[in-house]
LODRENMI-617371 format. One record per residue: x, y, z of N, C-alpha, C, O in turn; residue in one letter. Coordinates in steps of 0.1 Angstrom, whole numbers, plus 2048, in hexadecimal, padded with zeros to 3 digits. Layout:
XYZXYZXYZXYZa ...
//
This chain:
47D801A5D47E810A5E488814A6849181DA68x 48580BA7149280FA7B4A4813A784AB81CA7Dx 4A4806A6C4B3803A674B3811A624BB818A67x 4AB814A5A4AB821A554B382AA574BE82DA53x 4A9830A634A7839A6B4B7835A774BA83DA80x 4BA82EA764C5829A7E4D5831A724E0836A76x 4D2830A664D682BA614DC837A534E4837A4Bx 4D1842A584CE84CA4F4DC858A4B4DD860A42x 4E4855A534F1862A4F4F6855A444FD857A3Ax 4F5850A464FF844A3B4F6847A2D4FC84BA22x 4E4845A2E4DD845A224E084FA1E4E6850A13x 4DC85AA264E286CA1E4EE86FA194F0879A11x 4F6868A1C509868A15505863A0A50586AA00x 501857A094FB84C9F94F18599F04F285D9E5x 4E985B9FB4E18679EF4E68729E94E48769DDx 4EE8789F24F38839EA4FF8809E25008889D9x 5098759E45148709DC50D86E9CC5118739C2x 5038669CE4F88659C24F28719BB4EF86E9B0x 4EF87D9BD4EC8879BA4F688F9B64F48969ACx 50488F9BF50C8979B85148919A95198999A1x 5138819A951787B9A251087E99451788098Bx 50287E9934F88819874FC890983500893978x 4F989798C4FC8A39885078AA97F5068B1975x 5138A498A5208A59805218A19735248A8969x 52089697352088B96851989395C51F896952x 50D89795F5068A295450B8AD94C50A8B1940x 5138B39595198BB9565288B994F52D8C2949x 52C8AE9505358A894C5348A493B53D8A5932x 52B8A093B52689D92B5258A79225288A6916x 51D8B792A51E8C292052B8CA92052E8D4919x 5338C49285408D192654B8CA91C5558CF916x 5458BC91A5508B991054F8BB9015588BA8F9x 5428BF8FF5388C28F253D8D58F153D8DB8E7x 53F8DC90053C8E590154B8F18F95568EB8F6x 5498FB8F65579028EE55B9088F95549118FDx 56790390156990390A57291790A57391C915x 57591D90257892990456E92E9025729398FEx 56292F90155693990654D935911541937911x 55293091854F92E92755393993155E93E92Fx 54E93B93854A94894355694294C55893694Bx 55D94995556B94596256093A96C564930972x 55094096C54993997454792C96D547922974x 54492A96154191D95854D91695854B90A955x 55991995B56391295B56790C96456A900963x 56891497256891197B56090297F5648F7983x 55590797D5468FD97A54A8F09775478E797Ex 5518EF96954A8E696055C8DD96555B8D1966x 5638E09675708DC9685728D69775798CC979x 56B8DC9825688D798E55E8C79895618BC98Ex 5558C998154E8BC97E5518B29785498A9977x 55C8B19715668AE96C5708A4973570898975x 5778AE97757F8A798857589998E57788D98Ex 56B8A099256289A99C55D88B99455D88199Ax 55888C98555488298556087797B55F86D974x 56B87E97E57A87797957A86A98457B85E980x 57A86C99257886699E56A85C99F56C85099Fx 55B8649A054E85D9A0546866994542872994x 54485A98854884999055384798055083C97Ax 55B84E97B56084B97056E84597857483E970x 57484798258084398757D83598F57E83799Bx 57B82B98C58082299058B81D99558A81599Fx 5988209915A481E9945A68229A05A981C9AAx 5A582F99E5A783D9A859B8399B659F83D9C1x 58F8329B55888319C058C8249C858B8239D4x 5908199C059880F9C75A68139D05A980D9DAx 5AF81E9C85BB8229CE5B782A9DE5BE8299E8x 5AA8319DD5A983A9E75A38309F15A48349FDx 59C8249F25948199F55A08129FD5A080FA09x 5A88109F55B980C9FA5BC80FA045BD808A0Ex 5BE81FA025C3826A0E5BF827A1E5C5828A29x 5B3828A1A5A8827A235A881EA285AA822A33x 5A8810A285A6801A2F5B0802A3D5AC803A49x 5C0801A385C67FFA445C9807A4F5D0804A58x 5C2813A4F5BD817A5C5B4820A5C5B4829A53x 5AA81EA65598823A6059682EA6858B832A6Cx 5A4834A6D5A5846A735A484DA675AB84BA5Dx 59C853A69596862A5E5A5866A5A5AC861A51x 5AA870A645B8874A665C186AA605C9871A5Ax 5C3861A5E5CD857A5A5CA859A495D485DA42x 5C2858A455BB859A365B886BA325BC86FA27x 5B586FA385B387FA335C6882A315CA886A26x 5D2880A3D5DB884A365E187BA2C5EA880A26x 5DD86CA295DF86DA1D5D986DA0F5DD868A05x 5CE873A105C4876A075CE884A035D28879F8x 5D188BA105D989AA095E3899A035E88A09FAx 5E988EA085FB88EA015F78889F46008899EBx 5ED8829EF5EC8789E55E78859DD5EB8859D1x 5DC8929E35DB89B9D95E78A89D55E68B19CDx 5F28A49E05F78B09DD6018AB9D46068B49CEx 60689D9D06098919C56078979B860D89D9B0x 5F88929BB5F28909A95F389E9A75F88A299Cx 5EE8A89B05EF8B69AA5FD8BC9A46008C399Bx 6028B79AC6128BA9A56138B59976148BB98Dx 6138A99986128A598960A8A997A60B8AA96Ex 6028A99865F48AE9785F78B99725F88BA966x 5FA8C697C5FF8D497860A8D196F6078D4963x 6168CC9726208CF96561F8C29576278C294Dx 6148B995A6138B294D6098BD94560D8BF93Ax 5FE8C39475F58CD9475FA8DA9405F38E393Ax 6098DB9436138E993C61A8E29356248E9930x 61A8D89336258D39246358CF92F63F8D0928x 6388CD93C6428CC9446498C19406548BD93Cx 63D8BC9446418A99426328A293A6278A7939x 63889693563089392A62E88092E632877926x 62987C93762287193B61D86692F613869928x 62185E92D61F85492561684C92A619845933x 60784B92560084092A60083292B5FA82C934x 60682E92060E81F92261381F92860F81492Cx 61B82393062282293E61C82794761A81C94Dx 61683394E60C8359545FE82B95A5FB827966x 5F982A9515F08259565ED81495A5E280F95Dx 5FB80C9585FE80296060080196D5FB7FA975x 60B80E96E61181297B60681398560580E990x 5FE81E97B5F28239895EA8159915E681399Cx 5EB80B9835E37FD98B5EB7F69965E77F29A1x 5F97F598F6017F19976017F49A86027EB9B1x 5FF8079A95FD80C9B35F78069BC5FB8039C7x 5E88049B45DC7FF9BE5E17F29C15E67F19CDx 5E17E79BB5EC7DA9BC5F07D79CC5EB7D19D6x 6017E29CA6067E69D75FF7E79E05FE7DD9E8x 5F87F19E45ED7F79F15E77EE9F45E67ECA01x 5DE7E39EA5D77D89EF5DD7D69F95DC7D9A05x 5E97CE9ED5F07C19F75F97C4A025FE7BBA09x 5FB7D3A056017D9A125F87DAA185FB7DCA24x 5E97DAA145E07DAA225DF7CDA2A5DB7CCA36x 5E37C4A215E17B8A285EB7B3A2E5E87ACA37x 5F67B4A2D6057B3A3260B7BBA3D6147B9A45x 6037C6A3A6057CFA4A5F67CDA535ED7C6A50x 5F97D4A5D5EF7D5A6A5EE7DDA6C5E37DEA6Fx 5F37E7A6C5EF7F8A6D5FB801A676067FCA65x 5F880DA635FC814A5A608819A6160881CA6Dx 61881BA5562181BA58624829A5061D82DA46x 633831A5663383FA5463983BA4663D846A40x 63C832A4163F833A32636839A2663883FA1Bx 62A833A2E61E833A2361B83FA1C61683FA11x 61E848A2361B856A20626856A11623858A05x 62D855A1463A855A096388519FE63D8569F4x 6308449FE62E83B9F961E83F9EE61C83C9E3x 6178469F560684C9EF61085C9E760A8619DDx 6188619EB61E86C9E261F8649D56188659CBx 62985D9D96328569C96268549C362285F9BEx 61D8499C260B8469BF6088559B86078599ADx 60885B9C26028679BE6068709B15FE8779AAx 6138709B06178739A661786F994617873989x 61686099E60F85899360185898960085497Ex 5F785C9945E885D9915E686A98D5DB86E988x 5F28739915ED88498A5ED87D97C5E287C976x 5FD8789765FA8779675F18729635EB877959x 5EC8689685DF8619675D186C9615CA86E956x 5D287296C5C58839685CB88695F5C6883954x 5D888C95D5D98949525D788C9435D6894939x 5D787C9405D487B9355C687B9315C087D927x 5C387993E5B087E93E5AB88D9395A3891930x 5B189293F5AF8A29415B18AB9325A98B392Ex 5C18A692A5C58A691F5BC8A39135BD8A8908x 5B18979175A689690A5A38A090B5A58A5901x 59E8A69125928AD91259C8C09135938C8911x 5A48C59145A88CE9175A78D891D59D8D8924x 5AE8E291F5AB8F092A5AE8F89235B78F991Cx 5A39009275A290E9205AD91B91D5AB922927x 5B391D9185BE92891A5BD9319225C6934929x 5B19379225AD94192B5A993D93959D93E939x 5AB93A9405A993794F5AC9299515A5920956x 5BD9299495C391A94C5C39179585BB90E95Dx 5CC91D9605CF91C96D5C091697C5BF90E986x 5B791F9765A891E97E5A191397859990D980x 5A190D96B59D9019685A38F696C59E8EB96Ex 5AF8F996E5BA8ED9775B88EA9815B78DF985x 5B98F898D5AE8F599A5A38ED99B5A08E39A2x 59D8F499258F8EE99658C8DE9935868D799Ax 5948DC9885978CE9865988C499458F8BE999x 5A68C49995AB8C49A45A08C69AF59D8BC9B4x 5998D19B358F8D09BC5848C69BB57F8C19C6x 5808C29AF5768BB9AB57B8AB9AE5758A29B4x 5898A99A958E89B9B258D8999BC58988E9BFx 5928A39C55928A59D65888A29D65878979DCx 57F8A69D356D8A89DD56C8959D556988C9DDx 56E8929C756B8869C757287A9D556C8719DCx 58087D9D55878789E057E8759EF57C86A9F5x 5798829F15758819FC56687BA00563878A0Cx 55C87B9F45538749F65538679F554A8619FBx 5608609EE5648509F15668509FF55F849A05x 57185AA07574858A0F567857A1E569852A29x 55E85DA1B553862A20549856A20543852A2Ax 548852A1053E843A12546838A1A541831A23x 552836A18558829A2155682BA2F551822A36x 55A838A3555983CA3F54E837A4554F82EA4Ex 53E83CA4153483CA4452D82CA42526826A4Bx 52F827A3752C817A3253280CA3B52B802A3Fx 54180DA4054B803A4254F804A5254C7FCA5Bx 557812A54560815A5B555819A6A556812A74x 54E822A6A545824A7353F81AA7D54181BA8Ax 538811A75532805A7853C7FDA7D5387F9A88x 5497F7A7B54E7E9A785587EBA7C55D7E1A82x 55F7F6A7B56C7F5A805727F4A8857E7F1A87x 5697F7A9556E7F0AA056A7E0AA456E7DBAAFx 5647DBA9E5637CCA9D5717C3A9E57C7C8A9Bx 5717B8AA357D7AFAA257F7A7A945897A2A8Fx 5727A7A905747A1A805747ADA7656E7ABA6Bx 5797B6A775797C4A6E5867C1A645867C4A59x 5917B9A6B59D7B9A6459C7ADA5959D7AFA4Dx 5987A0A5F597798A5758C796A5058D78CA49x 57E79EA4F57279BA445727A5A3D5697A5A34x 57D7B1A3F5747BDA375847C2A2F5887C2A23x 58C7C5A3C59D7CAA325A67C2A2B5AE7C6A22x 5A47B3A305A87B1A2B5A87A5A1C5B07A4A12x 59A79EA1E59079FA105907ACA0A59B7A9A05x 58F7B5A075897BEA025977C29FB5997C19EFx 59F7C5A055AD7C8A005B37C09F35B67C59E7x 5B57B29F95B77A89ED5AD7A89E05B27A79D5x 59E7A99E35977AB9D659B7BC9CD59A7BE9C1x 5A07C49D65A67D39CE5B47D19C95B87DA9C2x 5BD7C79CC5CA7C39C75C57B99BC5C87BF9B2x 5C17AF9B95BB7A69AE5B57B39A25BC7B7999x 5A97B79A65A47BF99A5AE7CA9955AE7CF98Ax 5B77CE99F5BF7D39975CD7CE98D5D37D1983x 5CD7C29975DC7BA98B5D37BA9815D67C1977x 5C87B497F5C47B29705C27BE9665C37BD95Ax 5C07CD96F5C07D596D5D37D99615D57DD955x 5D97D596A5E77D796B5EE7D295B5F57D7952x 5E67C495D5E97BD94F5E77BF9425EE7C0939x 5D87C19445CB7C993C5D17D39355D07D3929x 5DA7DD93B5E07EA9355F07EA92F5F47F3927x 5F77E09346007DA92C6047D992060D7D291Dx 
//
């Protein structure tokens, strides 16, 4: 009971990650059934924010290893929040003009790359020791990469003519908040506890690292 109770802002992150997870997800199943031009600005908003959200948890695997990536080589909130932003203000770029017919993203090509991405990041967590001012540069390019990635997602399923623009937000919002609840469980699971430990670098970043560069080469090949 103690651990618990020791232990409890961590179990409450798990609980509600889990609840928001079901919920969306639900919601997720009827909007693709749903005629999406007789939906209300608020149903859209709604159902396109859940959307986003469960693109990330738990339908994004790729995308939760890449953000998992990021996070390992340095376990400052700050260090990861700005590039959690630059990586959304990336994909958002991208997503918007594949989303208007701008540019037209090939998923054969695409969605190697994005593995590739994660790949990289591993094996730079393990080869570096703390985060370097390239990286930032480095989670854009990515970033631009994984917008197309959404938008071939996004493209099954389509956006409504009538509140394009606000279904594209909300999309986009719904990844963020997915972003951030990864970023939230590691925090709380990993980083909290351990990271000031002297075995933090060698049992946790950089195992972990190497097991998210492996599942992704196979990933990499897989899509080939």
């Amino acid at each position: 009971m103690k651990y618990f109770i020791h232990h409890r802002n961590t179990f409450s992150c798990l609980f509600v990650t889990l609840l928001l997870t079901v919920a969306f997800t639900a919601v997720d199943a009827h909007a693709i059934s749903a005629d999406l031009e007789n939906l209300s600005r608020t149903q859209i908003g709604w159902t396109y924010f859940s959307l986003g959200f469960t693109h990330i948890l738990p339908k994004g695997y790729d995308h939760v290893l890449f953000i998992l990536g990021l996070f390992l080589l340095s376990p400052k909130l700050t260090d990861i929040l700005w590039q959690a932003t630059t990586f959304t203000i990336a994909h958002t770029l991208t997503l918007g003009l594949a989303m208007t017919g701008i540019i037209h993203p090939i998923s054969g090509i695409i969605e190697p790359l994005i593995a590739i991405s994660i790949v990289f990041v591993g094996i730079e967590n393990v080869l570096l020791k703390e985060l370097r001012w390239w990286r930032i540069g480095i989670v854009f390019c990515f970033g631009l990469l994984h917008g197309c990635g959404f938008a071939g997602a996004l493209q099954e399923i389509g956006l409504p003519q009538s509140g394009f623009a606000f279904a594209l937000l909300s999309f986009n919002i719904g990844v963020e908040l997915g972003q951030i609840v990864i970023i939230l469980l590691a925090y709380m699971l990993c980083v909290k506890h351990f990271s000031e430990k002297v075995w933090y670098r060698a049992r946790i970043v950089e195992p972990v690292s190497l097991g998210i560069a492996v599942i992704a080469t196979f990933w990499a090949i897989e899509r080939m």
